[in-house]
DRENNU-668106 format. One line per field, with one value per residue (C-alpha): residue number from 1; residue in one letter; x, y, z. Coordinates in nm, 3 decimals, always signed. Each point is the difference from the previous one (the first is absolute). Example, Ala and Ser with C-alpha at 12.3 -4.5 7.8 and 13.67 -1.06 7.14 Angstrom:
BEGIN
vovex: [1|2]
lolum: [A|S]
px: [+1.230|+0.137]
py: [-0.450|+0.344]
pz: [+0.780|-0.066]
***
This chain:
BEGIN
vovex: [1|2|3|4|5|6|7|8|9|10|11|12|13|14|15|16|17|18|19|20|21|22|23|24|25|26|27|28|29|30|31|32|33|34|35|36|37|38|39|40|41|42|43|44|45|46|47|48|49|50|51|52|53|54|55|56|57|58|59|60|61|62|63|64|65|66|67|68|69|70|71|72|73|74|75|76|77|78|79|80|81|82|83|84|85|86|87|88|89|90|91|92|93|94|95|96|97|98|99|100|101|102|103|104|105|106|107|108|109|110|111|112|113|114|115|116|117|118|119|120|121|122|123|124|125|126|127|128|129|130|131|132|133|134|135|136|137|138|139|140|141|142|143|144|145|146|147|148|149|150|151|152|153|154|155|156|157|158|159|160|161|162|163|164|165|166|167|168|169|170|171|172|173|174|175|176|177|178|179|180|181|182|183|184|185|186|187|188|189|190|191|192|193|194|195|196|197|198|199|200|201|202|203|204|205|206|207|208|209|210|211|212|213|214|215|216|217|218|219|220|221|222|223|224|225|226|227|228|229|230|231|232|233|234|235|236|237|238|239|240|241|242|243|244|245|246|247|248|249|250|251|252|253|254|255|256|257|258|259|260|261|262|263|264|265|266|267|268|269|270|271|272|273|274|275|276|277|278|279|280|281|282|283|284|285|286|287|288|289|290|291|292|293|294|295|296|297|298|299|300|301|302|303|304|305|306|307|308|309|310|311|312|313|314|315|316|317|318|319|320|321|322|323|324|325|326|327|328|329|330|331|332|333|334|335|336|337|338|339|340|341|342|343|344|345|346|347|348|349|350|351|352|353|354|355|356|357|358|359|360]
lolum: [X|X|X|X|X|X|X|X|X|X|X|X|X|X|X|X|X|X|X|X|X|X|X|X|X|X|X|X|X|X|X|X|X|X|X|X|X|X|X|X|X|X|X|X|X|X|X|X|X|X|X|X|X|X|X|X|X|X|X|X|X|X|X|X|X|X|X|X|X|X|X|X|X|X|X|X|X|X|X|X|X|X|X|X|X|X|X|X|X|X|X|X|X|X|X|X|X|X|X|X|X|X|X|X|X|X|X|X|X|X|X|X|X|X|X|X|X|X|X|X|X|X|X|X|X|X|X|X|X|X|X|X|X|X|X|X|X|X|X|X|X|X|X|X|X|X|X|X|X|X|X|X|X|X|X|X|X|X|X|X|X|X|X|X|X|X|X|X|X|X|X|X|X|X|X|X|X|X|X|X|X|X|X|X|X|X|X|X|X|X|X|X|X|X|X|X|X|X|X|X|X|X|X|X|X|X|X|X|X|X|X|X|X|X|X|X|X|X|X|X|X|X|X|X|X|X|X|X|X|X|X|X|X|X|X|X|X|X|X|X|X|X|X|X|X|X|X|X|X|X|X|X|X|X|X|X|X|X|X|X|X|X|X|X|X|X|X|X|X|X|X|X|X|X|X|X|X|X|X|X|X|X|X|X|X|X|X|X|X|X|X|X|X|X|X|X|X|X|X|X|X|X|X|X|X|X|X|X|X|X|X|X|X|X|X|X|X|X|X|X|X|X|X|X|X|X|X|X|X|X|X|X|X|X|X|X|X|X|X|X|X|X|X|X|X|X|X|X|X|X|X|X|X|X|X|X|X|X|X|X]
px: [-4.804|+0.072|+0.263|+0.108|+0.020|+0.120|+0.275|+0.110|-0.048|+0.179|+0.318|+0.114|+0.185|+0.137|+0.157|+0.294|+0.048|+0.146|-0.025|-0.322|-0.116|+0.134|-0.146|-0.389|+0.099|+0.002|-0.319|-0.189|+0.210|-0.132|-0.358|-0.015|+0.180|-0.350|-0.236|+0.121|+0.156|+0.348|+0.328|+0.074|+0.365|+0.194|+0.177|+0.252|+0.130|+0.203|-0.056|-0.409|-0.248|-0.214|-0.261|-0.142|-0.260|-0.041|-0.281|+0.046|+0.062|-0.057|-0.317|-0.128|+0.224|-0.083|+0.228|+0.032|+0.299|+0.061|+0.244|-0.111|+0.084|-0.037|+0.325|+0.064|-0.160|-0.317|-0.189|+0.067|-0.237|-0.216|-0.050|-0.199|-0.359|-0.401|-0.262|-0.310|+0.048|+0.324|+0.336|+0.268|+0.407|+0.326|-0.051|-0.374|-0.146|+0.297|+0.033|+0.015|-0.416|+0.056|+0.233|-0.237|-0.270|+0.211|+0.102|-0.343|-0.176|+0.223|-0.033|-0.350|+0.106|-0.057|+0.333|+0.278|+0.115|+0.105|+0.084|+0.280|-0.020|+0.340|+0.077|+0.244|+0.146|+0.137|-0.315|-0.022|+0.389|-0.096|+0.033|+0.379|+0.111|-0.321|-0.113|+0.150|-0.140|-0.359|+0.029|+0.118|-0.233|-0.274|+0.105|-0.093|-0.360|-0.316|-0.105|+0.142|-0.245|+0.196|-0.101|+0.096|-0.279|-0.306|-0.121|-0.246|-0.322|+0.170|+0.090|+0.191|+0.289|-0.026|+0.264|+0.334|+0.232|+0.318|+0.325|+0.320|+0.206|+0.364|+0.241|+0.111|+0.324|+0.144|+0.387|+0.072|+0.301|+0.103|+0.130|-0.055|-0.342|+0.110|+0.373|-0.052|-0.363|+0.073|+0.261|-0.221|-0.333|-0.268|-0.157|-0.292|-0.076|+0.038|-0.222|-0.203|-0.066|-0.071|-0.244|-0.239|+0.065|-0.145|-0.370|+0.076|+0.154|-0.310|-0.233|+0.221|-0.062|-0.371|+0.025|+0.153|-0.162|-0.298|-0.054|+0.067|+0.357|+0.138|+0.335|+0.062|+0.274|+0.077|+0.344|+0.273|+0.298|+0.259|+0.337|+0.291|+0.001|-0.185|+0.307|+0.045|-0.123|-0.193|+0.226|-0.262|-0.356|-0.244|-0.357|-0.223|-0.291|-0.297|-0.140|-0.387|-0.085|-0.313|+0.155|+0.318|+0.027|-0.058|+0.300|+0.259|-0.099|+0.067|+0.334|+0.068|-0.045|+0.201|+0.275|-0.016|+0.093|+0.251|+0.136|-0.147|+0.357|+0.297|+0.208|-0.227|-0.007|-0.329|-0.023|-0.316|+0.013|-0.308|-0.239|-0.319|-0.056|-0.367|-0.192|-0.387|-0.251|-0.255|-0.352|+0.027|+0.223|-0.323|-0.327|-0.050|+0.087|-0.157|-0.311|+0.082|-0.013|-0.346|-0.115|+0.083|-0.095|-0.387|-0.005|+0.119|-0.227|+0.303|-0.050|+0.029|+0.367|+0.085|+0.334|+0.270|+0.361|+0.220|+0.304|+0.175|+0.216|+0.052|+0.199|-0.366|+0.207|+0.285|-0.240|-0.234|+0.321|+0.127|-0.366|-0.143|-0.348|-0.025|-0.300|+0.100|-0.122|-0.166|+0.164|-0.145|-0.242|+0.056|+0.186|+0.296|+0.302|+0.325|-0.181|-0.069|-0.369|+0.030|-0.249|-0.170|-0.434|+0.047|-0.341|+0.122|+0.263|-0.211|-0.203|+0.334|+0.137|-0.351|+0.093|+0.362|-0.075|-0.266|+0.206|+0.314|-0.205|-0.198|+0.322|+0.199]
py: [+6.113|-0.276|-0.204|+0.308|+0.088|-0.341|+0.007|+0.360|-0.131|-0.343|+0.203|+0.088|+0.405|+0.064|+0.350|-0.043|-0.320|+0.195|-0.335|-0.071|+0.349|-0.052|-0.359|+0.194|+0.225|-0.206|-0.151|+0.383|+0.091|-0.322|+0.078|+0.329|-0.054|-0.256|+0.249|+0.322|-0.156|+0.205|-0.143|+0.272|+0.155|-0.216|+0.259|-0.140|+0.256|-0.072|-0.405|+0.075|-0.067|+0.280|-0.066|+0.303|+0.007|+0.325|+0.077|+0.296|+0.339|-0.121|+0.203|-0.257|-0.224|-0.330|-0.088|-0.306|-0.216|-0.385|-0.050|-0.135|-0.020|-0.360|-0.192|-0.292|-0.326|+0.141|-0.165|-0.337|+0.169|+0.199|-0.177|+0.164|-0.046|+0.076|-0.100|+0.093|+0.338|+0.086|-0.066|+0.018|-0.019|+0.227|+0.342|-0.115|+0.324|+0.228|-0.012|-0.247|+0.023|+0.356|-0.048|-0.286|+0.246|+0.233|-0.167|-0.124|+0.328|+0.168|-0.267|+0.117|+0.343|+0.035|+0.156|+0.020|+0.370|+0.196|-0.237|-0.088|-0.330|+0.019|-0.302|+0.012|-0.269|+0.195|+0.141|-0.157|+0.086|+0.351|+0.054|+0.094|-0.088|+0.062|+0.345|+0.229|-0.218|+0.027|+0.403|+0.061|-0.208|+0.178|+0.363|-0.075|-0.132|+0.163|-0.297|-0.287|-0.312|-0.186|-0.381|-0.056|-0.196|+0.182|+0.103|-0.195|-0.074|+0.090|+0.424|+0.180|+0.140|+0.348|+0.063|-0.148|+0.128|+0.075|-0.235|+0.123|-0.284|+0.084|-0.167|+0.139|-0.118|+0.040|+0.058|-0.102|-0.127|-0.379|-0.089|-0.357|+0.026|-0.185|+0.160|+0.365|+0.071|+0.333|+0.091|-0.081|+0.172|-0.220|+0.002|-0.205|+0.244|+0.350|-0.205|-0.075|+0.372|+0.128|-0.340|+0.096|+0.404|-0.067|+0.046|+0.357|+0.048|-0.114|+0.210|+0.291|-0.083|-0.022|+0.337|+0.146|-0.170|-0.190|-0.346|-0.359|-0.010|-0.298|-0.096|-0.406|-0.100|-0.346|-0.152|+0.029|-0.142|+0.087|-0.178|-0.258|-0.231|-0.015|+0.156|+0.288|+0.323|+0.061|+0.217|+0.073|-0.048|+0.039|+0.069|-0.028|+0.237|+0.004|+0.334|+0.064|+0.328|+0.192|+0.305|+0.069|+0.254|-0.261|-0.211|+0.303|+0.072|-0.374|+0.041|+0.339|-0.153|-0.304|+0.171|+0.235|-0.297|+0.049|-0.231|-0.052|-0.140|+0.272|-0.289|-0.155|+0.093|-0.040|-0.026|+0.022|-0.184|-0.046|+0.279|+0.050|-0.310|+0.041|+0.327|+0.021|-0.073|+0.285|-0.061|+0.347|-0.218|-0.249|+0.126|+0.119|-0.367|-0.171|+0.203|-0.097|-0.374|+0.049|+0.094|-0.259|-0.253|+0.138|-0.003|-0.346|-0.113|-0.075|+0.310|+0.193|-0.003|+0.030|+0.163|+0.029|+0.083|-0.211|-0.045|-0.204|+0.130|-0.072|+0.127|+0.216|+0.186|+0.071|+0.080|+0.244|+0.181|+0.135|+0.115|-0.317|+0.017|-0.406|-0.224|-0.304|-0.291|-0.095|-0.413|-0.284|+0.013|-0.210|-0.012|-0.105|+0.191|-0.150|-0.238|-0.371|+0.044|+0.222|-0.088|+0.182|-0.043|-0.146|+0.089|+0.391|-0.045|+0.060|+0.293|+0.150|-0.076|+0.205|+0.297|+0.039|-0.031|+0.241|+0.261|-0.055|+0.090|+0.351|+0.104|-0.073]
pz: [+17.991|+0.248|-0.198|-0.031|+0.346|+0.107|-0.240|+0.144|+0.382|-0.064|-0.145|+0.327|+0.004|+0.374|-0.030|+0.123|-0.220|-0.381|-0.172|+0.144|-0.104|-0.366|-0.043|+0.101|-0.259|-0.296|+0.093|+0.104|-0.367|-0.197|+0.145|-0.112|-0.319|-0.077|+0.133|-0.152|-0.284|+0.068|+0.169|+0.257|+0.036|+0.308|+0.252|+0.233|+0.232|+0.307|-0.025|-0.008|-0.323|-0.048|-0.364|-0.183|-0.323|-0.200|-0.263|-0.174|+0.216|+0.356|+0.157|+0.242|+0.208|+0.208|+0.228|+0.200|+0.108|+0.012|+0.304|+0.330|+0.375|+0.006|+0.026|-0.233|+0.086|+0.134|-0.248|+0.184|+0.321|-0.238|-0.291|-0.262|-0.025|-0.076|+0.211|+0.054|-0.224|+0.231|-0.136|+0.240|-0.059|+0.099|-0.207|-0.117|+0.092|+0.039|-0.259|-0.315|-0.008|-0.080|-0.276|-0.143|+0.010|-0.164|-0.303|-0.040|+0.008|-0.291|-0.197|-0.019|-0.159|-0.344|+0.005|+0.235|-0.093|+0.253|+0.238|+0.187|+0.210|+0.287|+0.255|+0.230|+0.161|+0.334|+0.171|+0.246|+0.163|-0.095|-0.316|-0.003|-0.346|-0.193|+0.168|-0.261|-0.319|+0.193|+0.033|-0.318|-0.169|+0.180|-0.023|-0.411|+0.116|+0.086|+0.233|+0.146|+0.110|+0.284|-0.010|+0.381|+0.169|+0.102|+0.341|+0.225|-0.199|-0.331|+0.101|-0.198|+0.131|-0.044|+0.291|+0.154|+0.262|-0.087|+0.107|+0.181|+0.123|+0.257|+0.213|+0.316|+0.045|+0.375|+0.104|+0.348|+0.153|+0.096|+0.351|+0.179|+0.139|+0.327|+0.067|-0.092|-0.149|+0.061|-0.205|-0.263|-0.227|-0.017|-0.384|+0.086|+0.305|-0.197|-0.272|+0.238|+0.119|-0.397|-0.082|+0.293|-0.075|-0.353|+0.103|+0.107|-0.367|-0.163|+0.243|-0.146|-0.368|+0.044|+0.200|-0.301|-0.274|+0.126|+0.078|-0.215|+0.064|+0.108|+0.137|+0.018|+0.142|-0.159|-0.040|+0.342|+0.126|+0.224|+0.171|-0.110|+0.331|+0.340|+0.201|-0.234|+0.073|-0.394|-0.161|-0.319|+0.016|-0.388|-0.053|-0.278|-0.026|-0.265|-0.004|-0.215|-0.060|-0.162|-0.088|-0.137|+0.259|+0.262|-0.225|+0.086|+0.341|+0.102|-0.215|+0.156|+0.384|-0.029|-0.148|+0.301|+0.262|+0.230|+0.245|+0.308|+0.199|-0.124|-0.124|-0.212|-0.356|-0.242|-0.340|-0.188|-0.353|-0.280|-0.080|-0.226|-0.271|-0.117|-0.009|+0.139|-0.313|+0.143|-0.099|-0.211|-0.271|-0.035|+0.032|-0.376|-0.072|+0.288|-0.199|-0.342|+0.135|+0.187|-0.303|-0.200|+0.225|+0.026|-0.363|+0.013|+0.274|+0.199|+0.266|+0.208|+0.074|+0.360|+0.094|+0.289|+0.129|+0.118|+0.249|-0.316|-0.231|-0.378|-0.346|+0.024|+0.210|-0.220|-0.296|+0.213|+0.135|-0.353|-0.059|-0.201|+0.089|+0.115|+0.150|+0.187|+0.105|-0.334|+0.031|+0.199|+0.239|+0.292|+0.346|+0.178|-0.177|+0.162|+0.161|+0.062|-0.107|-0.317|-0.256|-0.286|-0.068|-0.365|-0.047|-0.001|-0.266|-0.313|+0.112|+0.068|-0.313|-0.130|+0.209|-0.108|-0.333|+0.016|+0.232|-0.296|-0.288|+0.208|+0.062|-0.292]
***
């Protein structure tokens, strides 16, 4: 599993990078190909390679994805390695350990009927061009095992908010900011007034729908020159919900901005990308897996919700009962110190193939 791993890690698959995210493919598609003993059909949709494996009449589907939000060349600053039972490298534990695992555990099946293996190679920019393929191949399953990294100690994710990203885009007027700075509507200003008034908006979601919302603002900018009144001012917001009733009332409030200065003009862009995966969607499996790993001497399972989102999300919102978290066990997802505890990789490979074969 750890040439296996290195030889996933050292294939470097930035996201935004299409030939990068092709090149991981063959490799994640030659892998599986030896392990399963199946090529798996090649999807290319909008520039991105997506893989997919089907045995028989799909029932149970694991889902997992190959891209990563590590540009090219990290490898120079984090080179792959193993030490000390903790291998370390750009996508190690979120998540090429995962697919490793994976491939490993169903090629301890006596049979691979029933299954359908997807991985996707946009995940981590939100899924755009693989979203429907992921719901349609899960509205023909009865579960869906999500091979995203597990929670702290080795949780399974049994919960994740849901994901609504917008841009507030703000119309003002230019006018030389030293001659005549008021003939002119400051962006950055009326910006200004709606970035601070977005605590009050999330103190009237949790009114209405009870707390865990969150409303990030992350990405701004404003202005052309230092002598120029801003004439158009942007925001970036990431919004995580736990309801989807907590998902429209955010949508519902920021569509209902108006202008603080009468000759400014707002425009709110984005919406909704990922439903919540409520807990509801996962306990009968999160019980399932327990199970199987007492009987295995492998439990008991512990489980959790997240802030994170994932294709779970997708799967769990066309009614795919799906259990997450099931990959790697580690730390440090999109960060300098991720690493996965090597030493965890074969008892996980245990439980998924145990968890495959109650369900199937």
């Amino acid at each position: 599993m750890l040439d296996d791993l290195e030889e996933l890690v050292t294939c470097e698959s930035y996201s935004a990078d299409h030939a990068a995210v092709a090149r991981s493919a063959r490799v994640v598609a030659e892998q599986g190909r030896r392990l399963l003993g199946a090529p798996p059909r090649t999807l290319v949709t909008g520039g991105v390679t997506h893989l997919q494996w089907s045995f028989g009449t799909p029932r149970v589907l694991l889902l997992g994805h190959h891209d990563t939000v590590w540009p090219m060349g990290t490898l120079k600053t984090h080179p792959f390695s193993v030490r000390d039972g903790v291998a370390r490298g750009p996508g190690v534990f979120d998540m090429k350990a995962g697919l490793v695992q994976m491939f490993h555990a169903l090629a301890l099946l006596p049979s691979l009927d029933g299954i359908c293996v997807l991985v996707t190679g946009d995940e981590e920019v939100g899924s755009d061009t693989s979203r429907a393929l992921i719901e349609d191949t899960a509205r023909a399953c009865r579960a869906a095992l999500v091979l995203e990294a597990a929670a702290a100690g080795g949780a399974l994710k049994t919960g994740r908010k849901g994901v609504s990203h917008y841009d507030l885009a703000v119309h003002g007027r230019a006018a030389h900011s030293g001659l005549e700075p008021e003939k002119g509507v400051n962006a950055a200003t009326e910006l200004a007034h709606h970035l601070l008034a977005l605590r009050h908006l999330t103190d009237a979601v949790t009114a209405r729908t009870g707390p865990g919302t969150t409303v990030t603002p992350t990405v701004m900018s404003a202005g052309t020159t230092t002598n120029t009144v801003p004439a158009r001012a942007e925001l970036s917001l990431d919004v995580r919900v736990p309801t989807r009733a907590a998902q429209e009332a955010v949508d519902d409030l920021l569509r209902g901005l108006t202008p603080h200065h009468p000759g400014a003009r707002l425009e709110v862009g984005g919406g909704p990308n990922r439903p919540p995966l409520d807990t509801d969607s996962s306990q009968q499996l999160f019980a399932l897996a327990d199970e199987v790993a007492i009987r295995s001497g492998l439990g008991p399972l512990r489980q959790t919700s997240v802030g994170g989102a994932s294709d779970g999300n997708y799967t769990a919102g066309v009614g795919c009962p799906t259990l997450d978290g099931l990959g790697a066990v580690g730390d440090g997802a999109h960060a300098d110190h991720e690493h996965v505890v090597t030493a965890a990789m074969p008892p996980r490979v245990q439980l998924l193939a145990g968890l495959v074969e109650a369900i199937r």
